[in-house]
Structures are given as structure tokens and as C-alpha cells.
Steps between C-alpha positions, in 0.01 A plus 500: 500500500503347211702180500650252270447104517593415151680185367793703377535828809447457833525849690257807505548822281577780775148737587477792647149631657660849429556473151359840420868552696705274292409664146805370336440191601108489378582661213845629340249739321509697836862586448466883531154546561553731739533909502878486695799228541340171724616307759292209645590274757289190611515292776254180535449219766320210427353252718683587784345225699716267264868417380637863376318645190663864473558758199674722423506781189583854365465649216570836342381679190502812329310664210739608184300851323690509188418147428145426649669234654549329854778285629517338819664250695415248750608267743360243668590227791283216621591195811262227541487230737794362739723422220521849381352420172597831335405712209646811406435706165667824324270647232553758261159657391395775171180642404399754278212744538253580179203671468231326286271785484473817737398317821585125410895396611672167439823377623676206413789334713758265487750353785788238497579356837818288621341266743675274793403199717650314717410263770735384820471149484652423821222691737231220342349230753427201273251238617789255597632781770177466658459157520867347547748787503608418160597724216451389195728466200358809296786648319292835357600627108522872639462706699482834337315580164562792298277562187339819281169550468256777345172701533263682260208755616290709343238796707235706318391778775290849478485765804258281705502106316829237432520142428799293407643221411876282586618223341784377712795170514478604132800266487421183701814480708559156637524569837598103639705498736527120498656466169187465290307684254214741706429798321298749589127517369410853335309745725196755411427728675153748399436824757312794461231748722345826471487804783103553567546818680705798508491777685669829576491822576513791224895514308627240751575158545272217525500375819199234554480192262334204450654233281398100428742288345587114416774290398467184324814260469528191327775243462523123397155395633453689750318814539405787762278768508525835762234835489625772744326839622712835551369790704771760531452837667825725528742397689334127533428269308279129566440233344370154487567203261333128453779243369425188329069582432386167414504253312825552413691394810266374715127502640603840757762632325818523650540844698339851616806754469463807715728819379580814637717764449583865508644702172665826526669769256784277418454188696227219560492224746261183470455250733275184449400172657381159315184361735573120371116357428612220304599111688829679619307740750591343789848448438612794285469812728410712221835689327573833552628740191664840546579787208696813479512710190711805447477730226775722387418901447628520133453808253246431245355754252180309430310314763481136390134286502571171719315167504221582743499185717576489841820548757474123626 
């Protein structure tokens, strides 16, 4: 998880183990990267063995022919802690599809996003409630923020190798709720893999894989580094991921994440589970992550080449 501790933002940028699931929100450049109209939903539990850390997000996007172009939009819902510290976002994401030479493709990708938080003040336990059943006199500049924000992404991908990269809080919202100037640091984000094997049978599908993959984000200071393994084998598909490799977060990193899932003609299902190695791993009890993608039968005269990274 990769967390912010910085003079001006206190809070954490919202991660999903799954975020082969939550294209849009990796990348806008995945708006329409897909052969048929997309609908993702997402479901995540963290650290169920403390104070309520659960989100919530869908998405759907569609490819546009005439254009080369993809447009997408996605929504997403986040409550931490027992004041309902909440975060929701609406984004609005474009790419556009190029070839650079016969097998080379690069899309670029923008999104705007309206963003809300808001906090109930009244469900906090100060110190004082603790100790003499006083309140004290806090009088709180707001409650609710509203502010605009912005994303920019750019993936190069051939039939079997992608990489990308997302610059996101393009515009440094300030996101205080306490009256103050906090905005947000700028994020990067740099992703790729390649798919070692592929196999199939003669003028049909391919139906075993094997894919590696990592993510690298960065933002303020702080930095985090995951590799993941995928071994998919129609209909199922496994895989395996090591957040936070040190040195970057700490000496053990800071989880194993176990996925699973089944995909199907039109529909895939993922399910996943953070094994917490990091100083939280007796106190955490892991997080669990669920995805369902739908895809939309839609009439298309040419069949369209899509990044070739994984489900989830």
C-alpha cells in the first residue's frame, strides 16, 4: 500500500492488488482496449482485522472503430476508519490506438475526475474522551471537499510485450479538509510484462499462458515496487504477486497476494487475498479483493489487437 506521511497530505492514494481489473484506473490509456463494450466491477476489503477499510468501483468502456479511439468511464467509492473518512471519484477517460510500425501499437490516454471527501467529525474519539469524558472545542473548516483533478498515460504493446506509463493528480487538488492548503503530490506510475508461453491447438484459441509482470509507483517520497507471475490455462487462470520488494518499503516487503479466478466467453471472475508480511501481519488479517468483468457481444468487422497484459 503505498501511503502518504508528507508535511502537506496526510491519507493514502487508494490500491488495488487487482489492478490488471481496474484498467481505467491504472491507466486511462486502457479506455477501449478491449474487443466488445466492458463492464468491471471491484470490490476490496482491507485489513479487516481493523477499523473499516472497504472499496468500492466500476467502470465501463467501449472501443470507437471509426475513430481508433476508446472512451470509458469510471467510478469509484472508498470508507476508511470509524469516522467514515470517504473518497469517492467520477472519471472520464480517452485513448487513441496507433500503429508505429506493423507489430508495434501505442496508445495514449487522458482522464478528468471530479473527486469528493468528506469526514464525519462527530464519530471521532479524541484523547480527552478517553481520559475525562471531555470533548474538545474543535470547530472543523469542512466537512466535504469537492475538487478536479487529471491523469495522463501512455502504453506501447506488441502481440506478446506492453509497458506503460501514468502520470496522475496532474492537478494537485488541495484536498484539506481542515481549512488549509494540502494538495496532492503527483503520482507515477511505470507497468509493463511479457507472455513467455503460448500455446494452442491448430486455428483455435490459445488457451495456456504464462505471463510475468510488475508495477512500479512512485509519489512524494515514497516508493513501491510489485513482480507478479500468471499461469492461465482455459477456463482458469493463477497468479501470484510480491508487493513492496525491498528496499523500497521495508526490509520484507509488505505483502504476498494470492489470485485466482475463472474467465469465460463473455465473463471473468478474480478473486485475491493480500498475505500481510510487513509489521501489520498480526493485526491486519490480510484484505480480500473480488472482480467481475463483462463484455458486451458487439458487431465488429475487423478483430481489434488488445494490450496483452493480464485479467487481474
Amino acid at each position: 500500500m503505498l501511503v502518504l506521511l508528507c508535511p502537506n497530505v496526510s491519507g493514502q492514494d487508494i490500491h488495488f492488488s487487482q489492478f490488471f481489473a481496474n484498467k481505467l484506473f491504472l491507466a486511462p490509456s486502457f479506455a477501449g482496449a478491449t474487443q466488445q463494450n466492458r463492464l468491471i466491477l471491484n470490490y476490496r476489503n482491507q485489513w479487516p482485522g481493523l477499523p473499516g477499510f472497504v472499496t468500492y468501483s466500476t467502470s465501463y468502456d467501449r472501443y470507437i472503430p471509426n475513430f481508433k479511439s476508446g472512451i470509458g468511464v469510471a467510478i469509484m467509492r472508498d470508507v476508511a476508519g470509524s469516522a467514515n473518512y470517504s473518497n469517492m471519484q467520477l472519471g472520464l477517460c480517452y485513448s487513441f490506438d496507433f500503429l508505429l510500425n506493423d507489430e508495434i501499437h501505442i496508445r495514449p490516454g487522458a482522464s478528468f475526475s471530479y473527486v469528493q471527501r468528506s469526514i464525519d467529525f462527530l464519530k471521532l474519539v479524541y484523547g480527552s474522551q478517553v481520559n475525562d469524558n471531555t470533548i474538545p472545542n474543535i470547530l472543523p473548516a469542512i466537512d466535504m471537499l469537492n475538487a478536479v483533478d487529471a491523469a495522463s498515460s501512455v502504453i506501447v504493446y506488441t502481440k506478446n510485450y506492453w509497458g506503460g506509463v501514468t502520470v496522475d493528480h496532474l492537478l494537485r487538488p488541495n484536498l484539506s479538509i481542515l481549512g488549509g492548503q494540502e494538495r496532492l503530490s503527483r503520482k507515477l506510475d511505470l507497468y509493463g510484462g511479457a507472455t513467455l508461453i503460448r500455446r494452442g491447438r491448430l486455428l483455435r484459441p490459445i488457451d495456456e499462458t504464462l505471463s510475468v509482470a510488475f508495477k512500479f509507483a512512485a509519489m512524494d517520497k515514497y516508493k513501491q515496487l510489485d513482480i507478479g507471475l500468471y499461469w492461465s490455462k482455459s477456463p482458469l487462470i493463477l497468479g501470484l504477486w510480491y508487493r513492496g520488494i525491498p528496499p523500497f518499503n521495508s526490509d520484507r516487503g509488505d505483502a504476498f497476494v494470492f489470485l485466482a479466478g475463472v474467465k469465460l466467453q463473455h465473463i471473468t471472475v478474480g478473486y485475491s487475498y493480500d498475505f500481510t508480511i510487513s509489521n501489520l501481519s498480526g493485526h491486519s488479517a490480510g484484505s480480500h479483493e473480488i472482480s467481475i468483468s463483462y463484455e458486451f457481444a458487439r458487431y465488429r468487422k475487423k478483430k481489434m489487437h488488445v494490450v496483452p497484459c493480464p485479467e487481474f
